[in-house]
N, C-alpha and C positions, 0 to 999 in steps of 0.2 A: 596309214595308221594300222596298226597291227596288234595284236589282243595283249601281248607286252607290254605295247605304248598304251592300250585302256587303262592296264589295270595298276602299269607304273600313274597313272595321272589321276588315278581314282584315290591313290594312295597318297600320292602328296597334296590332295585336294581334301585329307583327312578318311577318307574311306579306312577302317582299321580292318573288319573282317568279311572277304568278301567269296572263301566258301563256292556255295553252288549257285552264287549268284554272278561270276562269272560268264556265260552265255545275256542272260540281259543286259550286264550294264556293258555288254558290246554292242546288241545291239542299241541300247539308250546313244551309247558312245556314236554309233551309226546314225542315228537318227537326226543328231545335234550337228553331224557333221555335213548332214545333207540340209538341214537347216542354214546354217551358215555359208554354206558355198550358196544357196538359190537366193540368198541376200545377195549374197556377192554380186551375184551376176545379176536380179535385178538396179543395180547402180550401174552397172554396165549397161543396163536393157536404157535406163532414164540418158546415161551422157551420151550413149548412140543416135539420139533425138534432139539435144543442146546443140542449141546453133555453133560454139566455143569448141565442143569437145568431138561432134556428130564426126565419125569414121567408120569405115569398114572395121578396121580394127577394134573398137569398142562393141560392136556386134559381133566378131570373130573370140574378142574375150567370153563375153555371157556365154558360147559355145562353148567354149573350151572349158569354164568352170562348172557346168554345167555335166559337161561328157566325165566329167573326173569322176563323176559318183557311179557311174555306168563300167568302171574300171574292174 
């Protein structure tokens, strides 16, 4: 996501004028977004431990959503 894609999604999320407020709501933008991947991957972190779901893989997921914010 890139300060483009913010501030296009700020704007059809009704955001009218956003001026010099530009640098926060990237970082807001940042924030939410590391919010939602470290959900992500605690659901990964729970089926890595489900008898049904338990793989490497589901631990190799929570990794790899995890490392995306670190990008």
């Amino acid at each position: 996501m890139n300060r483009e894609d913010v501030i296009q999604m700020a704007q059809k999320a009704g955001f009218v004028w956003l001026g010099e407020y530009h640098s926060n709501l990237e970082d807001f933008a940042k924030l939410v977004a590391q919010h939602e991947r470290e959900a992500c991957a605690k659901v990964c972190d729970v089926l890595a431990y489900h008898p049904e779901f338990a793989s490497d893989a589901t631990k190799l997921a929570a990794m790899a959503i995890r490392a995306r914010g670190h990008s």
